[in-house]
C-alpha positions in Angstrom: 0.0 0.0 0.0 1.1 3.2 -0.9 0.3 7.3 0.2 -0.4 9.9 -1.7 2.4 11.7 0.4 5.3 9.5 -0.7 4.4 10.5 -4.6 3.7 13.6 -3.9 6.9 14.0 -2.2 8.7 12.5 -5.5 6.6 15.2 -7.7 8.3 17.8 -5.2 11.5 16.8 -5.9 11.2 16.4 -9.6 9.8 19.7 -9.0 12.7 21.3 -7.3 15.1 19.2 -9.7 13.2 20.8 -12.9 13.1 24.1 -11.2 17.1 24.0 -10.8 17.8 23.1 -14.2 14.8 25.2 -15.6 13.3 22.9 -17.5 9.8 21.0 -18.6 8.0 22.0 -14.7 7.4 25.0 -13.0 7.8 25.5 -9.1 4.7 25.1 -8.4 4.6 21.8 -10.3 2.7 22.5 -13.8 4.4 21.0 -16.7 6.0 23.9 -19.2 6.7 23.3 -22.6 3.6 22.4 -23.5 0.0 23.3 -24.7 -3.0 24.3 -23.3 -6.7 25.1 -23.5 -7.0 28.8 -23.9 -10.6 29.9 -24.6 -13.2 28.9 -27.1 -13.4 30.3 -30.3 -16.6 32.1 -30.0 -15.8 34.0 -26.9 -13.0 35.4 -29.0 -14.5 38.2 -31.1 -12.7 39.9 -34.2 -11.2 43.2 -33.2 -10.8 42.3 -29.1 -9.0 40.9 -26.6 -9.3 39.3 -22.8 -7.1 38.1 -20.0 -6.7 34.7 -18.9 -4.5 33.2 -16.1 -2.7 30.3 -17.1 -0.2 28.8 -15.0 0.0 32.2 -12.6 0.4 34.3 -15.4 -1.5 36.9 -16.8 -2.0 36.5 -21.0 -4.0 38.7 -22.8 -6.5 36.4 -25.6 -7.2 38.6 -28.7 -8.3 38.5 -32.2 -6.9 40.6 -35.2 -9.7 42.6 -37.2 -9.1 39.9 -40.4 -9.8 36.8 -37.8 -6.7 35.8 -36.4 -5.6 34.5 -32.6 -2.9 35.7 -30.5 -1.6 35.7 -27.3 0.1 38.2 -25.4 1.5 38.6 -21.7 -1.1 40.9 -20.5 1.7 43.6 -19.2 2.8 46.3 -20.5 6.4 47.0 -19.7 6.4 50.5 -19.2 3.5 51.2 -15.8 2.7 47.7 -16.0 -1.1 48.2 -17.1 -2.6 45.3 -18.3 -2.5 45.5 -22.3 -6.3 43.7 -22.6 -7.5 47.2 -20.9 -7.0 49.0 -24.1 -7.9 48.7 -27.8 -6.7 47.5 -31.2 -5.7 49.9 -33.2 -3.9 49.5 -36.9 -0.1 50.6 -36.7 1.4 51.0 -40.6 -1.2 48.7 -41.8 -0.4 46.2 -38.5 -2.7 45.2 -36.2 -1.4 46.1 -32.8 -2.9 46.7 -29.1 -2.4 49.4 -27.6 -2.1 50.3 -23.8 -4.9 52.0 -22.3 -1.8 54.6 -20.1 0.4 55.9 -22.4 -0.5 54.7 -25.8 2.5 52.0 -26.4 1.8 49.8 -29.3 2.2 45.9 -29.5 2.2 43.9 -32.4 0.8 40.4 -32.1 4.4 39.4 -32.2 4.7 41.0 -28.8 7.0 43.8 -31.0 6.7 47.5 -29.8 5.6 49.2 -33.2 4.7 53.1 -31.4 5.5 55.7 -28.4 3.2 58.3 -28.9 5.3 60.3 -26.5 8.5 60.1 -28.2 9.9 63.5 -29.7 12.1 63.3 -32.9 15.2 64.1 -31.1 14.8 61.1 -28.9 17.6 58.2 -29.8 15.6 55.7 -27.9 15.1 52.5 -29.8 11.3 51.4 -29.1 11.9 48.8 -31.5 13.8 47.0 -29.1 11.1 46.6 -26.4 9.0 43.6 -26.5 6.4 41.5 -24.5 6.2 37.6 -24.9 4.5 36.3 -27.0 2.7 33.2 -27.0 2.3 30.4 -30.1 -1.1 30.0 -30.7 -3.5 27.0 -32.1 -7.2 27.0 -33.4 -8.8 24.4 -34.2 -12.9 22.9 -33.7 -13.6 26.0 -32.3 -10.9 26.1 -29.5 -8.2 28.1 -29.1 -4.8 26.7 -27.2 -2.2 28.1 -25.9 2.0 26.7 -25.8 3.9 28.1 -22.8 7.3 26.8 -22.9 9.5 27.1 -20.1 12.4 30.0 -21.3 10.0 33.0 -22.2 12.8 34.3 -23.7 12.4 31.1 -26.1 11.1 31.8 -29.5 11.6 28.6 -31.1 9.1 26.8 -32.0 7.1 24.1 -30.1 8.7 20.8 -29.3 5.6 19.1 -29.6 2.7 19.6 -31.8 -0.4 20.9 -31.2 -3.1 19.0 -29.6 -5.4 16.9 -32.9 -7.7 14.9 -31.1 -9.1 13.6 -35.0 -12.1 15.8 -35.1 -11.9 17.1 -38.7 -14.2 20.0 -39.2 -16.2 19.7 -36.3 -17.1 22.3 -34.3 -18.8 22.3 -30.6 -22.2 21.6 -29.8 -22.3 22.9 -26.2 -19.0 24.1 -24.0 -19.5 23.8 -19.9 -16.6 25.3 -17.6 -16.2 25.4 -13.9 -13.3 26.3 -11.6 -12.0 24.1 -9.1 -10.2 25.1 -5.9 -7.6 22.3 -6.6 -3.9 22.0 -7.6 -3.6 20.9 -11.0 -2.3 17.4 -9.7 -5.4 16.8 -7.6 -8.0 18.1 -9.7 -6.7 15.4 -12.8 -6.8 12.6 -10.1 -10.2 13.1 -9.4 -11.7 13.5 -12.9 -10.0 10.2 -13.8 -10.9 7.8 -10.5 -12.6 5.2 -11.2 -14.9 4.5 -8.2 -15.8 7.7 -7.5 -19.2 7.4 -10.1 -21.6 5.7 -8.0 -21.4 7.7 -4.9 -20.6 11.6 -6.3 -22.7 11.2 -9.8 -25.8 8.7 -8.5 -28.6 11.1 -9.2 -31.7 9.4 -11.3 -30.8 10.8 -14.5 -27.1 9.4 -14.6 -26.2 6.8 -12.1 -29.3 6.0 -9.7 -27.9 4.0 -6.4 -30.2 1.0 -7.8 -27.9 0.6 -10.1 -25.3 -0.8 -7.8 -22.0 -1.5 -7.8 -20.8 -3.8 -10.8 -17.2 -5.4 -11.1 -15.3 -3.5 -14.1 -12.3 -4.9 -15.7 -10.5 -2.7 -18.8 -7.6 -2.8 -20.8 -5.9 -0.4 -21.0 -2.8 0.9 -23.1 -0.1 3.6 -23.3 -0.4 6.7 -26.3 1.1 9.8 -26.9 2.4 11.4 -23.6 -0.5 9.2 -21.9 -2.8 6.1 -22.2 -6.3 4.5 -23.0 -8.8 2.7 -22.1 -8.9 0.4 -25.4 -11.4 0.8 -27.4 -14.1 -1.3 -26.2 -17.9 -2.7 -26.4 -19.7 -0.5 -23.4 -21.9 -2.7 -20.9 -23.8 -1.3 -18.5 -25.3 1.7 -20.7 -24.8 -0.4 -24.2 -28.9 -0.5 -25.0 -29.2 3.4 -24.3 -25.6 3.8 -26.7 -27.6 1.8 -29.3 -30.6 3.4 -29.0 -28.6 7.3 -29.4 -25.9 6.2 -32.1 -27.5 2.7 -33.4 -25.8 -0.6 -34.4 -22.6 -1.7 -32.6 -21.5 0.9 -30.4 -17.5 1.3 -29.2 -16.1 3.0 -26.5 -12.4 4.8 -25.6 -11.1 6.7 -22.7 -8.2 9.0 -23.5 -5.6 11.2 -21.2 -2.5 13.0 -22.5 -0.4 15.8 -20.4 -0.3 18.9 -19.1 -4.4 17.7 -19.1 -6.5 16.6 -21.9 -9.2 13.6 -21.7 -11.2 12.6 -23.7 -14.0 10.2 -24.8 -15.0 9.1 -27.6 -18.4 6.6 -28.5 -18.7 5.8 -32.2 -21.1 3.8 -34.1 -20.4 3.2 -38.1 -22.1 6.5 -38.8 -22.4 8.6 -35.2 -19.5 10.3 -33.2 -19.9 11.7 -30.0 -16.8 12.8 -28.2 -16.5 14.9 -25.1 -12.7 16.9 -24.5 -12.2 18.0 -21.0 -9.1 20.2 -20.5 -7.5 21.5 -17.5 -5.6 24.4 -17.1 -3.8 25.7 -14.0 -4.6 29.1 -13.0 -3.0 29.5 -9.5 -1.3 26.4 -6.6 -5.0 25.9 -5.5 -7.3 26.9 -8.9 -7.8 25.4 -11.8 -9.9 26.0 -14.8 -11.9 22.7 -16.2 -13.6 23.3 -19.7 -15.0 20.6 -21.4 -16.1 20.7 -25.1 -18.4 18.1 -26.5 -18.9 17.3 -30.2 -20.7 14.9 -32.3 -21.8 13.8 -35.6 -25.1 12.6 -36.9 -27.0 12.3 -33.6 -30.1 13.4 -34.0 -31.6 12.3 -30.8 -28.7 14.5 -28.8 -29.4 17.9 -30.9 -33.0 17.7 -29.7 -31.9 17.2 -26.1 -29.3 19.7 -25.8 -31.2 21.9 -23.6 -31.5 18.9 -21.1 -27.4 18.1 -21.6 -26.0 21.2 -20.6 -27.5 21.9 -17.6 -26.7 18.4 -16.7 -23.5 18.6 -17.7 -22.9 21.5 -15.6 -24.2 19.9 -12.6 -22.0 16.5 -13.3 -18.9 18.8 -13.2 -20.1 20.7 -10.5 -20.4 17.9 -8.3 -17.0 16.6 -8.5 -16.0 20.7 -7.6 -18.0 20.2 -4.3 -16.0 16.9 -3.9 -12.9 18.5 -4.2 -14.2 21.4 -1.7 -14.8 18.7 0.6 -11.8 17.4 0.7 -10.2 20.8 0.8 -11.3 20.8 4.0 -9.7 17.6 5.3 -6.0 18.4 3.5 -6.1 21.7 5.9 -5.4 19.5 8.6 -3.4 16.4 6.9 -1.9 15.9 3.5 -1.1 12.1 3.6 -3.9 10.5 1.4 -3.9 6.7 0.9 -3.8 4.9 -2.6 -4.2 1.6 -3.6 -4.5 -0.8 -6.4 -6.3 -0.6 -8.7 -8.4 2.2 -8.5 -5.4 4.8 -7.9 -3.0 3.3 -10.6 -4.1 5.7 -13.4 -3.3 8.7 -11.0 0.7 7.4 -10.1 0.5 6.8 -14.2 -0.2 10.7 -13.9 2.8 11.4 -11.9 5.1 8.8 -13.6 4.6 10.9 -16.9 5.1 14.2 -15.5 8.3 13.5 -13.9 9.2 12.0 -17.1 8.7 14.8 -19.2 10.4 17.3 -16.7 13.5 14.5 -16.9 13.5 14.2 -20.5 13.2 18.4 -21.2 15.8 18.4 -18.5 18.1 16.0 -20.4 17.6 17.4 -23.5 16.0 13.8 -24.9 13.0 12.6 -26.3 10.1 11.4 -24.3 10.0 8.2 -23.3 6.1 6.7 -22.3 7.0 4.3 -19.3 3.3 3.3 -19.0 3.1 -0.4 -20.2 -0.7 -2.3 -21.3 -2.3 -3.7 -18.2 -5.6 -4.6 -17.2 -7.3 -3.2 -14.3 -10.2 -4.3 -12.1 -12.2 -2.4 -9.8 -16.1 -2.6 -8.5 -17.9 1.0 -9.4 
């Protein structure tokens, strides 16, 4: 038997480790180099911007006149003003931002393009002033974010961006809620197991007359993660078929800093539901998840019956993690055992492994190996 303590002292240490080296993991333990969920792409209108914390920094979200992302740090250099307070104005046919205090001008490249206070006589070079800039990714109506660890780096990212085989799709319905969780603990409990029958047994999902059933998965190691293979789904099979008709499949798919997502198919219906997390400070983070599918009929009419629901079945593991807020005030060892908590040391396993291999200057090795797990839920 193993505690939480005991890992969580090995993340610490890999923490400190990376931190020393400055490489792959922040201090406060979120994984650098890397992409994230920013926003979605309608709450990004043409011609403004917002700021979002990610990983305890401020970045301002915008969109160029002509339709194009970017991402800035939200601070201008000069009085420190956050650059999302101002407007977009066009500098020498250049879309730039301009800072609500003294007018500086920021390209989406993070280049100072104007200083409306300047004189002719002044020597300053403007030019060479400069606010980071972020790469930026849209695609099915979401916007990410890569943060690598230098932000002095401008090469570009060492891993590509996030493709989780959705085509042209676009969301059908978007649900976000803030938990008052570190990153680590708020992946652990979106991903446990057992957890379904006790937090998510209201009638309309899991009703406690459903009882607990023994549940045994394979499952399989993927790009900087694993899955649950792809597999026939039991105890809800006849509602699956009755939704997407004729034989129904299921997967269950994680890959750092924080993506899962699952995926039921049929030979002509998709349904797939992307959560993302995204550390905003040591005890907040930012859970969005995006649902999409194809050629469900049956699901368009019911939207306005999903989202609320959907709402509430991520609002209920918040409370859970509120609740147990208020048991780690007073200890931080938590126990974990087979086979329940494996998928949560996988967690850890990968992240120190990406610190050590952005630390080493190597590839990234997956040391999760296929297994089967069995648990009653």
């Amino acid at each position: 038997m193993i505690s939480i303590a005991m890992i969580r002292q090995g993340a610490i240490n890999m923490a400190d480790s990376a931190q020393a080296t400055n490489i792959g993991i922040t201090e406060e333990g979120w994984l650098t180099d890397s992409w994230y969920f920013a926003c979605a792409s309608s709450e990004l209108k043409s011609g403004h911007q917002f700021r979002r914390i990610m990983l305890g920094q401020p970045i301002l979200l915008g969109r160029t006149k002509s339709g194009d992302a970017f991402a800035l740090r939200d601070i201008c250099p000069h009085r420190l003003v956050p650059l999302s307070a101002g407007q977009q104005v066009d500098t020498n046919g250049q879309p730039t931002v301009q800072c609500p205090y003294h007018g500086w001008r920021f390209g989406t490249d993070g280049q100072c393009r104007h200083m409306p206070s300047l004189v002719e006589e002044t020597d300053f070079d403007f030019q060479r002033i400069k606010v980071r800039a972020y790469p930026v990714h849209e695609a099915n109506g979401v916007i990410y974010v890569y943060i690598s660890h230098n932000p002095r780096n401008d090469a570009p990212p060492v891993v590509a961006a996030p493709d989780f085989g959705l085509g042209d799709l676009k969301p059908k319905f978007i649900v976000t809620d803030t938990f008052n969780a570190h990153m680590d603990d708020a992946v652990v409990g979106l991903m446990d197991p057992a957890h379904v029958p006790f937090v998510h047994n209201q009638w309309w999902w899991r009703p406690p007359s459903t009882g607990l059933r023994l549940k045994e998965k394979n499952f399989e190691p993927r790009e900087r993660g694993w899955a649950i293979a792809r597999h026939t789904p039991a105890s809800n099979s006849l509602a699956y078929k009755y939704l997407f008709g004729g034989k129904v499949t299921t997967e269950i798919c994680f890959q750092l800093p924080g993506f899962r997502w699952e995926i039921v198919e049929s030979r002509k219906t998709r349904l797939l539901t992307l959560t993302c997390l995204v550390p905003e400070d040591p005890k907040k983070t930012r859970i969005t998840q995006v649902t999409y599918w194809i050629n469900a009929p049956l699901l368009d009419f019911a939207k306005p019956v999903l989202i609320p629901a959907s709402r509430k079945f991520l609002r209920q593991d918040g409370d859970m993690v509120d609740l147990q807020n208020s048991g780690m005030a007073y200890q931080k060892n938590m126990m974990w055992i087979d086979d329940i908590d494996v998928q949560a040391k996988w967690y850890l396993t990968l992240k120190k492994e990406w610190a050590a291999a952005r630390t080493g200057a190597r590839d990234f090795t997956n040391p999760i190996e296929p297994r089967t797990l069995r648990w009653r839920s």
